[in-house]
DOVOVO-770323 format. One record per atom (N, C-alpha, C, O): x, y, z. Coordinates in pm, whole numbers, padded with zeros to 5 digits, always signed. Example, Ala and Ser with C-alpha at 12.3 -4.5 7.8 and 13.67 -1.06 7.14 Angstrom:
+01319-00569+00780;+01230-00450+00780;+01320-00330+00780;+01424-00332+00846;+01285-00225+00708;+01367-00106+00714;+01290+00003+00787;+01341+00114+00804;
END
This chain:
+00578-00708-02155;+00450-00646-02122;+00473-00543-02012;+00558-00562-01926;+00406-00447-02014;+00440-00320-01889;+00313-00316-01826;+00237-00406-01862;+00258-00216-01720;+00151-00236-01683;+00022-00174-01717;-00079-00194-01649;+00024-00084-01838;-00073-00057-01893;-00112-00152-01984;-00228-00150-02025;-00016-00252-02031;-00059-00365-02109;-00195-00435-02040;-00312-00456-02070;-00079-00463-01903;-00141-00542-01827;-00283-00518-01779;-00372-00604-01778;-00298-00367-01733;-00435-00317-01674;-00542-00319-01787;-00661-00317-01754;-00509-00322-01911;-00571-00290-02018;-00600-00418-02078;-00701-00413-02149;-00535-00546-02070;-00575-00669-02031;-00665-00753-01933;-00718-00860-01962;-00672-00689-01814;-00736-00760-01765;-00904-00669-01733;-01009-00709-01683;-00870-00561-01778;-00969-00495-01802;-01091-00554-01868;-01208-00561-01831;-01005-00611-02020;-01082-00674-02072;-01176-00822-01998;-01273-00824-02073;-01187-00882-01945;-01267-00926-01811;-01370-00868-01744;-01361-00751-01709;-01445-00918-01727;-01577-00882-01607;-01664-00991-01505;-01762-01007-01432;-01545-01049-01562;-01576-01180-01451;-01503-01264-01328;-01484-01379-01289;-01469-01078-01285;-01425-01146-01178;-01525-01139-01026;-01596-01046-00988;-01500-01272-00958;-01585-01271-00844;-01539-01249-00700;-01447-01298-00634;-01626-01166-00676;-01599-01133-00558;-01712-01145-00460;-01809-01070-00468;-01700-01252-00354;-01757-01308-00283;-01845-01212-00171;-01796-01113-00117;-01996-01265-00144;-02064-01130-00083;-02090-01265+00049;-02201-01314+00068;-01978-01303+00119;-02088-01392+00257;-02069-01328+00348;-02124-01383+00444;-02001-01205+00388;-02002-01167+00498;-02092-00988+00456;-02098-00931+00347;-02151-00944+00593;-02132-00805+00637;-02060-00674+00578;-02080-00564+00526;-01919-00804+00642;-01786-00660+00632;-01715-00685+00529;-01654-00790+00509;-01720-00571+00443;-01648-00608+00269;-01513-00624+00267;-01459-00656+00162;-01425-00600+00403;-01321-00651+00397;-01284-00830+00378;-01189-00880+00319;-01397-00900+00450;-01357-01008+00483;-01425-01080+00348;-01398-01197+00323;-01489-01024+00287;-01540-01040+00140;-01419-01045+00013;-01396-01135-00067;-01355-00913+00032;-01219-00894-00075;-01132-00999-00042;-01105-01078-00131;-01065-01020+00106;-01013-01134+00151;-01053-01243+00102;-00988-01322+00033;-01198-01254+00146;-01222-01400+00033;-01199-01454-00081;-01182-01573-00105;-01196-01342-00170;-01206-01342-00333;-01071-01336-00384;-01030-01373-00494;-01023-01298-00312;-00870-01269-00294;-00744-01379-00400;-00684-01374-00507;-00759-01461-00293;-00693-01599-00366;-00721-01637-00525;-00626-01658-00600;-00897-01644-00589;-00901-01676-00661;-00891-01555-00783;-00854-01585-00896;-00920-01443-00754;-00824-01339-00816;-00701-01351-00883;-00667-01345-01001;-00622-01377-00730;-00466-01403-00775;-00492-01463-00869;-00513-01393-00968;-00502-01595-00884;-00521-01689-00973;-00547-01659-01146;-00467-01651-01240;-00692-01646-01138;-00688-01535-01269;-00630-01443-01320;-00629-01430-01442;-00569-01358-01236;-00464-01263-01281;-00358-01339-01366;-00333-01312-01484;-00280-01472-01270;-00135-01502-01320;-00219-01571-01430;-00171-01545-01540;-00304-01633-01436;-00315-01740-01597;-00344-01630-01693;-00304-01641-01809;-00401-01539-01662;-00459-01440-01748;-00309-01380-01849;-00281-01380-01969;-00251-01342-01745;-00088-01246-01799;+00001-01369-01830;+00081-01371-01924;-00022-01474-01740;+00043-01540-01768;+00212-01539-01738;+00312-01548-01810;+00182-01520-01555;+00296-01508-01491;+00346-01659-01435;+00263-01745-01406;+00504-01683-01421;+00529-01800-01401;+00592-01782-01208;+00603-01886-01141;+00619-01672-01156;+00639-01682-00985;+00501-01643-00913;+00436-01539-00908;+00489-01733-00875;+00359-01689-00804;+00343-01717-00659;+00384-01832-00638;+00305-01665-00561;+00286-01612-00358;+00291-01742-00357;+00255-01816-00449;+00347-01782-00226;+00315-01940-00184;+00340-01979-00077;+00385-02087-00039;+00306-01880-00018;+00231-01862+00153;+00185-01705+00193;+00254-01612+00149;+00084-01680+00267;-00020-01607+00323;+00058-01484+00359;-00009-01384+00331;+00179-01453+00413;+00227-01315+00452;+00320-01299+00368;+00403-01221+00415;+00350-01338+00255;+00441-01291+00144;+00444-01202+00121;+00342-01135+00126;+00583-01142+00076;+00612-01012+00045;+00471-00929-00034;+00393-00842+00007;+00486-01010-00174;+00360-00897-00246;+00229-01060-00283;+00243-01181-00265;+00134-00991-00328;+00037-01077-00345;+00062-01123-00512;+00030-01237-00543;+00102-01059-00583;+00157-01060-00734;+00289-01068-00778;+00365-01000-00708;+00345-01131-00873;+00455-01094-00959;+00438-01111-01047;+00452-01218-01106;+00385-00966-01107;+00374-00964-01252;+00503-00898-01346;+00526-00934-01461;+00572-00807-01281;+00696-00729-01345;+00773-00709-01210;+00887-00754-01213;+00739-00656-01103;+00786-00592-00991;+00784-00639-00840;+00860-00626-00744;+00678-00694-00862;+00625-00736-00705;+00484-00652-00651;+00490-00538-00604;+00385-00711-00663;+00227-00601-00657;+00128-00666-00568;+00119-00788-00555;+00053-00576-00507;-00028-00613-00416;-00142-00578-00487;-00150-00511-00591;-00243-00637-00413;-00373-00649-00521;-00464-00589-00358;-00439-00644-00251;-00551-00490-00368;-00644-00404-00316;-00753-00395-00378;-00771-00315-00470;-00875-00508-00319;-01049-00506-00382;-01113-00404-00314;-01137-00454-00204;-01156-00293-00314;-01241-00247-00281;-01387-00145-00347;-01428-00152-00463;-01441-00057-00240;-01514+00011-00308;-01461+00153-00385;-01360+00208-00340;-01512+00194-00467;-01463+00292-00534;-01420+00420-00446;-01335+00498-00488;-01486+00436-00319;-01459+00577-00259;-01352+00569-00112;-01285+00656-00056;-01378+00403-00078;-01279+00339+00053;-01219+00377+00009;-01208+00402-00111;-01124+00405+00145;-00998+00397+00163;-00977+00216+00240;-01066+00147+00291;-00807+00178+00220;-00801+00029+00249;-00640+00038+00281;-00560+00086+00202;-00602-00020+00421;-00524-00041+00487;-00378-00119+00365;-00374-00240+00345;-00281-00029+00304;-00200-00047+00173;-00037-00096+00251;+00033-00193+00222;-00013+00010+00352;+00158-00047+00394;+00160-00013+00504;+00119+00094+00549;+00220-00123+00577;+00289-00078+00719;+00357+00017+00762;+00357+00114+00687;+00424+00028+00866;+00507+00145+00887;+00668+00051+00860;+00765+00102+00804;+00666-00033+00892;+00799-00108+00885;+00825-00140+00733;+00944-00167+00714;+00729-00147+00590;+00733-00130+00488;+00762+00028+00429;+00856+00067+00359;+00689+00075+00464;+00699+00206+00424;+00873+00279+00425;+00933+00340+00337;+00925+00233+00590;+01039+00260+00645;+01128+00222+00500;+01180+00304+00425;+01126+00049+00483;+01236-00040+00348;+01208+00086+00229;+01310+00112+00165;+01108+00153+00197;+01105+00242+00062;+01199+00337+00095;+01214+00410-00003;+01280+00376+00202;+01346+00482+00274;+01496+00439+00267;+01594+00512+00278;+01492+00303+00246;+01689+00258+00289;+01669+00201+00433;+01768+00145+00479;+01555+00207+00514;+01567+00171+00648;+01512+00035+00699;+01400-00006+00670;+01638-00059+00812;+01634-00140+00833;+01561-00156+00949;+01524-00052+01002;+01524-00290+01018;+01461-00272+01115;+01322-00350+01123;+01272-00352+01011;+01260-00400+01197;+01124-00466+01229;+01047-00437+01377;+00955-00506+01422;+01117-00296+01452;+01024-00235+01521;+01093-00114+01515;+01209-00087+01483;+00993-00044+01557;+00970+00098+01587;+01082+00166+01654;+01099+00286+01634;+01180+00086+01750;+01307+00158+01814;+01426+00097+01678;+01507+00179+01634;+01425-00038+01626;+01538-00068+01509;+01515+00037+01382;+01605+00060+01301;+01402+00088+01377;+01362+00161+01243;+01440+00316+01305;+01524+00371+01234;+01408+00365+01416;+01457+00496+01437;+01577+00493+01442;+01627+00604+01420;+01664+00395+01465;+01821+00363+01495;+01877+00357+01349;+01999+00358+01335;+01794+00351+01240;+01842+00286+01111;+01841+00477+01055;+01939+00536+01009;+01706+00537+01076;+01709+00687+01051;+01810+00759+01035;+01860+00816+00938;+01852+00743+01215;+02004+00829+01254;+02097+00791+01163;+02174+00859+01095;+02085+00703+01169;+02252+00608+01138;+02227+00707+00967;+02282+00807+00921;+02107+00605+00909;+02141+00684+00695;+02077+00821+00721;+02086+00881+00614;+02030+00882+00791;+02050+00994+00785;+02191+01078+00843;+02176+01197+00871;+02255+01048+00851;+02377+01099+00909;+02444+01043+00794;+02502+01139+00744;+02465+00948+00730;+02520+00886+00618;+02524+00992+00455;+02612+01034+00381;+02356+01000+00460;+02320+01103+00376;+02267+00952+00252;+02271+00954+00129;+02230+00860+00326;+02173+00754+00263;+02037+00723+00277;+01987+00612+00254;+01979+00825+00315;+01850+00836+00376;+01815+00856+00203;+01868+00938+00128;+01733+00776+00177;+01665+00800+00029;+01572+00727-00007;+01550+00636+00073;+01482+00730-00129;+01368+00637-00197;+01469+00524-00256;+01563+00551-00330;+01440+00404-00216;+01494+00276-00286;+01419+00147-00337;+01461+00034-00364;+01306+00196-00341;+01207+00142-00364;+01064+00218-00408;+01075+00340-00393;+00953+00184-00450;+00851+00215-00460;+00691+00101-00436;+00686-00014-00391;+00624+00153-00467;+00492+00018-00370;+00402+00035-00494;+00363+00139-00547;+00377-00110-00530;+00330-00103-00683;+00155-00169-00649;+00124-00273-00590;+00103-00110-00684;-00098-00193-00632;-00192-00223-00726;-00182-00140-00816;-00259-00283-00743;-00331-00353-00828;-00456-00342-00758;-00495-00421-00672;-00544-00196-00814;-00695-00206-00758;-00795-00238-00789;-00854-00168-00871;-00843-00330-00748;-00998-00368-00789;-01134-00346-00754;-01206-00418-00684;-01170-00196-00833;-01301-00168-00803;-01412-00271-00823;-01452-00340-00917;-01449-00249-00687;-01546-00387-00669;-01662-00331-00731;-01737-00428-00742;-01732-00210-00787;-01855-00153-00852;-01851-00198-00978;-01934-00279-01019;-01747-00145-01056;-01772-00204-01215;-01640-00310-01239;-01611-00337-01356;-01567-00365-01136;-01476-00465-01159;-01365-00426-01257;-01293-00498-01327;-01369-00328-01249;-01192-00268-01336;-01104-00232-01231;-01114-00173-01124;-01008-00291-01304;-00847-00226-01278;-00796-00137-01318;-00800-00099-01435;-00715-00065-01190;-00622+00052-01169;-00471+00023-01145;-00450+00033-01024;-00384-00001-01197;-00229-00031-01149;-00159+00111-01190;-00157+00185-01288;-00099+00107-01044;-00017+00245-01008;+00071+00213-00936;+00075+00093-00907;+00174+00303-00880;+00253+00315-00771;+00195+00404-00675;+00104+00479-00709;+00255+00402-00512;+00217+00471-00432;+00278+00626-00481;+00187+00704-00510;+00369+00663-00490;+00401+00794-00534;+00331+00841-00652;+00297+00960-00654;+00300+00750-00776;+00175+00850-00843;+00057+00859-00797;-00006+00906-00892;-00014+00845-00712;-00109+00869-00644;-00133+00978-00582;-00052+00996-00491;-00235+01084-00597;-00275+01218-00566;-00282+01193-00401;-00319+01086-00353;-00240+01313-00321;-00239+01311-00190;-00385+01294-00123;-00397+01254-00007;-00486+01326-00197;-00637+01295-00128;-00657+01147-00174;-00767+01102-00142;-00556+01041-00256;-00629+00893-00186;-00485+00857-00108;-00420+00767-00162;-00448+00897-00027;-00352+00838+00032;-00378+00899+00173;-00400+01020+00180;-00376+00818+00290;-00475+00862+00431;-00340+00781+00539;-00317+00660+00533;-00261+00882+00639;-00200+00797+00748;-00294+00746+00835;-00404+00801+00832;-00278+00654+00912;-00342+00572+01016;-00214+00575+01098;-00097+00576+01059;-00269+00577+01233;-00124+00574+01350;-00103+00429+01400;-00002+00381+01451;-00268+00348+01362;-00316+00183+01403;-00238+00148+01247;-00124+00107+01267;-00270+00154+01112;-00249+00101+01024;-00150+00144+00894;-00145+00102+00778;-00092+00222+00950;+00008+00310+00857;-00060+00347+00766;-00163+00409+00794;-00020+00318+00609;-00071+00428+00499;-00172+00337+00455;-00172+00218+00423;-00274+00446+00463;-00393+00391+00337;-00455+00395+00248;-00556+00376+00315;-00504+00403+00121;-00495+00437-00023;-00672+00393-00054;-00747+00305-00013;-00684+00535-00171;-00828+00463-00221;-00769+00466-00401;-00672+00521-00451;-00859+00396-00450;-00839+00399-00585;-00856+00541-00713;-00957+00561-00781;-00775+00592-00716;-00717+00706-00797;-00833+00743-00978;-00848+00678-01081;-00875+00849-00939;-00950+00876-01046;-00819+00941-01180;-00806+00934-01303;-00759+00989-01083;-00599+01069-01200;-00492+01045-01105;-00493+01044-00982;-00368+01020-01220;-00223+00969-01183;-00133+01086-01133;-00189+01196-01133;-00021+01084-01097;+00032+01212-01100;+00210+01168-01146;+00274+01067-01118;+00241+01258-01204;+00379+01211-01276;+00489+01288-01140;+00437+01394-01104;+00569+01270-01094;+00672+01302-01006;+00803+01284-00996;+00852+01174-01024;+00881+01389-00956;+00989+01408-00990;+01059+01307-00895;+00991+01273-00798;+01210+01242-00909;+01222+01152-00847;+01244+01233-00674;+01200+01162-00584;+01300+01358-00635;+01305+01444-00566;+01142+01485-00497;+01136+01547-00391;+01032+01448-00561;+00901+01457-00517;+00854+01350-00465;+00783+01353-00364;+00891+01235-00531;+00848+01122-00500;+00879+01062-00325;+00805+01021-00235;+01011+01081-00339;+01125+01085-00198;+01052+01193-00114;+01075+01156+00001;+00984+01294-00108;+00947+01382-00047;+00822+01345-00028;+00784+01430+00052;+00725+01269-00050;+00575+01208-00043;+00600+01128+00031;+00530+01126+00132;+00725+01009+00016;+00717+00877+00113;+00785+00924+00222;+00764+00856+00322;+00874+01034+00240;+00945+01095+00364;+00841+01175+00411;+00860+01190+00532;+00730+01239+00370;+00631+01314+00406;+00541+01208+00532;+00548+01218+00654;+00475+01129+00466;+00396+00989+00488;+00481+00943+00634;+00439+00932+00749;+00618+00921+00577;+00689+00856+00701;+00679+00932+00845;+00632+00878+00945;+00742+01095+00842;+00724+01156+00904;+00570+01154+00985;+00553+01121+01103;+00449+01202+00875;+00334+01191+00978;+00245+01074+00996;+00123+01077+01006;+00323+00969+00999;+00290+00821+01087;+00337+00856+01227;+00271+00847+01331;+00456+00895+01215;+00560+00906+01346;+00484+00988+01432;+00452+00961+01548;+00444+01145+01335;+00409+01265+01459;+00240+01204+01496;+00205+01189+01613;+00180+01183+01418;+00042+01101+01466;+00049+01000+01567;-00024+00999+01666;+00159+00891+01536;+00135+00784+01655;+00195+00841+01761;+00130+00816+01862;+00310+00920+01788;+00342+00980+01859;+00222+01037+01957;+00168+00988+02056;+00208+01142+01897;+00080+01290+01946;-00046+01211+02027;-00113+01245+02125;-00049+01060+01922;-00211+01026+01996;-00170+00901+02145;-00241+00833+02220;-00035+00920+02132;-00019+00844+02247;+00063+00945+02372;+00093+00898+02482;+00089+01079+02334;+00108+01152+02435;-00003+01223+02463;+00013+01277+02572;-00163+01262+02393;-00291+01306+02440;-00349+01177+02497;-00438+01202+02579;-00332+01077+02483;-00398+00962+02601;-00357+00978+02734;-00426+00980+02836;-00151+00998+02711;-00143+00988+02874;-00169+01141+02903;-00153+01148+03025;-00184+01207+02880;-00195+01349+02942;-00337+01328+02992;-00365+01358+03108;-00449+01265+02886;-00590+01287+02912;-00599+01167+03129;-00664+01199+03229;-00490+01027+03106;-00450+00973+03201;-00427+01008+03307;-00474+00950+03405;-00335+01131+03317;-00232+01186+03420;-00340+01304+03478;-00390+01313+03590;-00351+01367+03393;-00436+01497+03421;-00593+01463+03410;-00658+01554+03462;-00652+01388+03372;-00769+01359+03441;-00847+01495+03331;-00938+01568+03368;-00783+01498+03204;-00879+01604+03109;-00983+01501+02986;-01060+01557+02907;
END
């Protein structure tokens, strides 16, 4: 099965629930979350399934996939910066091991895409699914955060990319996490120092 099988499967569904007890529709998707998963794997009928709370992906349906409920026009907090970095060749779990890993495969000439970020969206309006990768995704649903790294809304059109484009979107992304968190933490202390 590939994942248009799959999206086109579970498409067929409209019953999935997504819980309204809170306010904030984040803590709503969170809710619904779990029993999602659930339906998904009996549905496809996957046999590895998450089996604890910060696991790599929320799915294994072919690849490893994260599952994103939201509204059709949100944007929703998709990869870290220390994830984003692993799609790069780069090792590391802070911000000075990740820049040390840069130098090093960039000087190597191992600096490259070795990965890709596979998502499973669930428009919470009419309850259909979208499964994509982060690199086919058009640059207006994909949003840096300097607090939350990359963030993604659900894609009205795909985009096909060269593997040379693709590497150039997640090195793009990578780059302006860096110059953003950077920039907004050298205009704090300036606004600090200088009293502007």
């Amino acid at each position: 099965m590939n994942y248009n099988k799959i999206e086109n499967l579970l498409n067929d569904y409209s019953d999935w629930d997504i819980k309204e007890v809170s306010d904030d529709g984040r803590v709503n998707s969170l809710n619904s979350e779990n029993d999602i998963v659930k339906k998904i794997n009996e549905r496809v009928g996957v046999v590895k399934f998450k089996t604890y709370n910060r696991e790599k992906y929320d799915l294994y349906l072919l690849e490893g996939e994260d599952l994103k409920i939201l509204e059709p026009d949100n944007f929703t907090n998709t990869l870290s910066f220390t994830k984003l970095a692993k799609l790069l060749n780069l090792s590391g779990n802070s911000f000075k091991a990740i820049h040390k890993s840069y130098v090093k495969q960039k000087k190597l000439g191992e600096l490259k895409l070795v990965d890709d970020y596979r998502i499973i969206f669930l428009n919470k309006k009419n309850k259909k699914f979208k499964i994509c990768s982060l690199t086919e995704l058009p640059i207006n649903c994909i949003a840096v955060n300097p607090s939350n790294g990359i963030q993604t809304k659900i894609p009205k059109t795909l985009l096909q990319r060269s593997d040379i484009e693709k590497f150039e979107l997640i090195h793009g992304l990578f780059i302006e996490y860096i110059n953003k968190r950077i920039l907004n933490h050298a205009k704090e202390w300036e606004t600090a120092i200088n009293g502007k």
